[in-house]
FIKOLZA-1660 file (N, C-alpha, C; in steps of 0.1 Angstrom, whole numbers, plus 5000, padded with zeros to 4 digits):
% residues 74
   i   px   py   pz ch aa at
   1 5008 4988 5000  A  X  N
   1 5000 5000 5000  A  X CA
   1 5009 5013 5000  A  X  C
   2 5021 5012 4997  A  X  N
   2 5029 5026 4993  A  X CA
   2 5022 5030 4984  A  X  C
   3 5015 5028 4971  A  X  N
   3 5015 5036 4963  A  X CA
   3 5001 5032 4961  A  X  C
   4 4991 5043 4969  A  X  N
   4 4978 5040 4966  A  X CA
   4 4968 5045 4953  A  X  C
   5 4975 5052 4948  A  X  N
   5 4973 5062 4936  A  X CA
   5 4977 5053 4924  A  X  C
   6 4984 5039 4925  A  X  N
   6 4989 5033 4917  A  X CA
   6 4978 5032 4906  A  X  C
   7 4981 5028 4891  A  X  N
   7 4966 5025 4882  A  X CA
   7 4958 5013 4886  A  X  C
   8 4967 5003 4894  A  X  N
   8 4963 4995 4894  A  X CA
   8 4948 4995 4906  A  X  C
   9 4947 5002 4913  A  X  N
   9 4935 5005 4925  A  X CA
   9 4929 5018 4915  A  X  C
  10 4927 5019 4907  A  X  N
  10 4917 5026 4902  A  X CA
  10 4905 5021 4899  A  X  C
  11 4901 5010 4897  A  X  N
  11 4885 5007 4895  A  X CA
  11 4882 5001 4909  A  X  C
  12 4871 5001 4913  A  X  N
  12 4867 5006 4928  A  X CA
  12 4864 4991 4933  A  X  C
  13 4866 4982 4923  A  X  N
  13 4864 4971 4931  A  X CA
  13 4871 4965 4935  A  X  C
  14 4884 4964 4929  A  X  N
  14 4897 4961 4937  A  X CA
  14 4898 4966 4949  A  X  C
  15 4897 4980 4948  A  X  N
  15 4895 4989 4963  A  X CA
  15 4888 4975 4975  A  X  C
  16 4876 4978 4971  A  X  N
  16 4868 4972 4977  A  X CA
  16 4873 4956 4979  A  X  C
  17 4879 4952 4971  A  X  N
  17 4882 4932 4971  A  X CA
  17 4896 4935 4983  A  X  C
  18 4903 4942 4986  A  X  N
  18 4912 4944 4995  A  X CA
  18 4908 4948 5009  A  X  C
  19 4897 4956 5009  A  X  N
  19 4892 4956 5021  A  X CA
  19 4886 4947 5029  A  X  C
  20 4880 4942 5021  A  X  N
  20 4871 4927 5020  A  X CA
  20 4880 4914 5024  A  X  C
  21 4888 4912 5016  A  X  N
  21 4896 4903 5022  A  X CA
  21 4908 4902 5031  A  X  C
  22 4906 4917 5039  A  X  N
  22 4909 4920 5052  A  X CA
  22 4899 4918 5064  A  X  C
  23 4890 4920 5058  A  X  N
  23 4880 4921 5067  A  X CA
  23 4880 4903 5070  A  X  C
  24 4875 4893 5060  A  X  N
  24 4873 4882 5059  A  X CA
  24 4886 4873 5070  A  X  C
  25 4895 4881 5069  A  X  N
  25 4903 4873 5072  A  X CA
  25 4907 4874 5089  A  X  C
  26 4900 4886 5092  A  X  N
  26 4900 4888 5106  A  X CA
  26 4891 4884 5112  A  X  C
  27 4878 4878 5105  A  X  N
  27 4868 4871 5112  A  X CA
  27 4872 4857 5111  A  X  C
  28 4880 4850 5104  A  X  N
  28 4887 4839 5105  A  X CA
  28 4898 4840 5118  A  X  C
  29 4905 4845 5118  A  X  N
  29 4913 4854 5129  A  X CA
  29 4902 4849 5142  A  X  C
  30 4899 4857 5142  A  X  N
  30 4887 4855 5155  A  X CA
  30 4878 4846 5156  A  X  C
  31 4875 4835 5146  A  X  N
  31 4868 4822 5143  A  X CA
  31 4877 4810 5154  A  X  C
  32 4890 4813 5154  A  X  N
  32 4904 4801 5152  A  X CA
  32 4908 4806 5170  A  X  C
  33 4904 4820 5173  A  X  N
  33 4905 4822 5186  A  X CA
  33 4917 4828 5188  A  X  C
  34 4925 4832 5175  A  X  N
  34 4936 4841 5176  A  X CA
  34 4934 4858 5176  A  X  C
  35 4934 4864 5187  A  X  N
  35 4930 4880 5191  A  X CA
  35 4942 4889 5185  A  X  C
  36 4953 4882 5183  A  X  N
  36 4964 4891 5180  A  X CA
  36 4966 4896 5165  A  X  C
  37 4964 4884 5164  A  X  N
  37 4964 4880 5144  A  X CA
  37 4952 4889 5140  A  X  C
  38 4939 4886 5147  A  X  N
  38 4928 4895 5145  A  X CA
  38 4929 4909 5150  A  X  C
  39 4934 4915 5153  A  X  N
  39 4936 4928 5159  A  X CA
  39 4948 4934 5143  A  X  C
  40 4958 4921 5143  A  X  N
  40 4966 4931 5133  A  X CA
  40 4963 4926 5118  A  X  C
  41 4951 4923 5114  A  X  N
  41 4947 4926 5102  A  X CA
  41 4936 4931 5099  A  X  C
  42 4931 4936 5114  A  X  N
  42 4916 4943 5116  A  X CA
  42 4923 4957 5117  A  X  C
  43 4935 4963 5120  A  X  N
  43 4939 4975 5116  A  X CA
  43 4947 4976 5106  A  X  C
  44 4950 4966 5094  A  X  N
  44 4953 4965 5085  A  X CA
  44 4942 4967 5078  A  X  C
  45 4932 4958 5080  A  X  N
  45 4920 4967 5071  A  X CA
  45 4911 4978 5073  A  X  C
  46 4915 4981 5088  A  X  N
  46 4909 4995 5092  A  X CA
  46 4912 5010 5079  A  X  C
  47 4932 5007 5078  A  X  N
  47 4940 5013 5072  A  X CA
  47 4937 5011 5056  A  X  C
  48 4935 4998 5057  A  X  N
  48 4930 4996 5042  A  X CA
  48 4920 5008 5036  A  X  C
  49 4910 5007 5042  A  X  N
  49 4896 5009 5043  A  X CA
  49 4893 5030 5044  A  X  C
  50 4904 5030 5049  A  X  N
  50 4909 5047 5049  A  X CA
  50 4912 5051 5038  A  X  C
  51 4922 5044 5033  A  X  N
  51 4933 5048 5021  A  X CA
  51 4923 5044 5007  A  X  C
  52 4918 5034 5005  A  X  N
  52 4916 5031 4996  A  X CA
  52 4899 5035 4990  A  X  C
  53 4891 5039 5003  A  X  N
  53 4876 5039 5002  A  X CA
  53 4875 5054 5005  A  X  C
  54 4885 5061 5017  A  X  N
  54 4880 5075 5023  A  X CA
  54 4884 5082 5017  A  X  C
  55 4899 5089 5017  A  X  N
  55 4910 5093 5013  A  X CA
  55 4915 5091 4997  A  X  C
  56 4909 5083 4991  A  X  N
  56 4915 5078 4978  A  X CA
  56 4915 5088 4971  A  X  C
  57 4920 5093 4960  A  X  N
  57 4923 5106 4949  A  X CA
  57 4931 5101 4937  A  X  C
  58 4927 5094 4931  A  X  N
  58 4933 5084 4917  A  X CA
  58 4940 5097 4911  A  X  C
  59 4956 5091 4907  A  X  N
  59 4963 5103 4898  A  X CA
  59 4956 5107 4890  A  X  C
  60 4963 5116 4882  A  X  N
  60 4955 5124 4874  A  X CA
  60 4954 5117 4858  A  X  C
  61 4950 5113 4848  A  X  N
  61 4949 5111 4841  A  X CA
  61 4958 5110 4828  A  X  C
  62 4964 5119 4834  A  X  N
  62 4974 5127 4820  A  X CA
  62 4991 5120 4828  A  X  C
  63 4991 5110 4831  A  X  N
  63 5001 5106 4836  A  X CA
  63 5005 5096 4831  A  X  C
  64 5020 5096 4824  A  X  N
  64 5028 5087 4818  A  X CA
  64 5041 5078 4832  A  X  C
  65 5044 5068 4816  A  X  N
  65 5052 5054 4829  A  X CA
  65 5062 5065 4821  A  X  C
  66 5074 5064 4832  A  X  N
  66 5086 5067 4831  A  X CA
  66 5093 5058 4821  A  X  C
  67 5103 5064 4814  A  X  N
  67 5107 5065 4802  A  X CA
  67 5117 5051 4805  A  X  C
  68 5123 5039 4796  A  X  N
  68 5124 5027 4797  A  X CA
  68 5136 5030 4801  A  X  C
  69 5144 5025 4812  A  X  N
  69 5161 5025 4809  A  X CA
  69 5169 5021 4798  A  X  C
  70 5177 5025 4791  A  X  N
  70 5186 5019 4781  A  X CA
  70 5199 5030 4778  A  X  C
  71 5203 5030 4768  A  X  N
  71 5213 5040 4761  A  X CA
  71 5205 5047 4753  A  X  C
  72 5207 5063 4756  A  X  N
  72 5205 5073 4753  A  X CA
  72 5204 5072 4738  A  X  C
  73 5193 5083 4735  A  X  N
  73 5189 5084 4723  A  X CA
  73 5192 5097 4715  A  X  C
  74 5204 5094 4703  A  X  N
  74 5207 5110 4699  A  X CA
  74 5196 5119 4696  A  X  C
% end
């Protein structure tokens, strides 16, 4: 989640399938009777759930991939 602006979290369901399978996995967490595990992927997807659902602001449109490494072009 460094780069939440990435293209790849631009259609809203991914957003959403990452939250989700934070969420899912903390009620497994707490299914199995582990509170710790469940605590640290319940504020992993607390954080998730911020970044990707509240906070989110997709680059801007007009934005290119950086130019390919190689030897310079006259």
């Amino acid at each position: 989640m460094k780069d939440a602006s990435h293209p790849f979290f631009r259609p809203l369901w991914r957003r959403i399938a990452v939250v989700a399978v934070c969420a899912a996995w903390t009620v497994v967490e707490l299914t199995v009777g582990d509170p710790m595990w469940a605590i640290m992927t319940g504020a992993i997807g607390a954080y998730a759930a911020w970044v990707f659902l509240i906070a989110y602001k997709p680059a801007p449109d007009g934005t290119q991939a950086p130019p390919e490494p190689g030897p310079p072009t006259p």
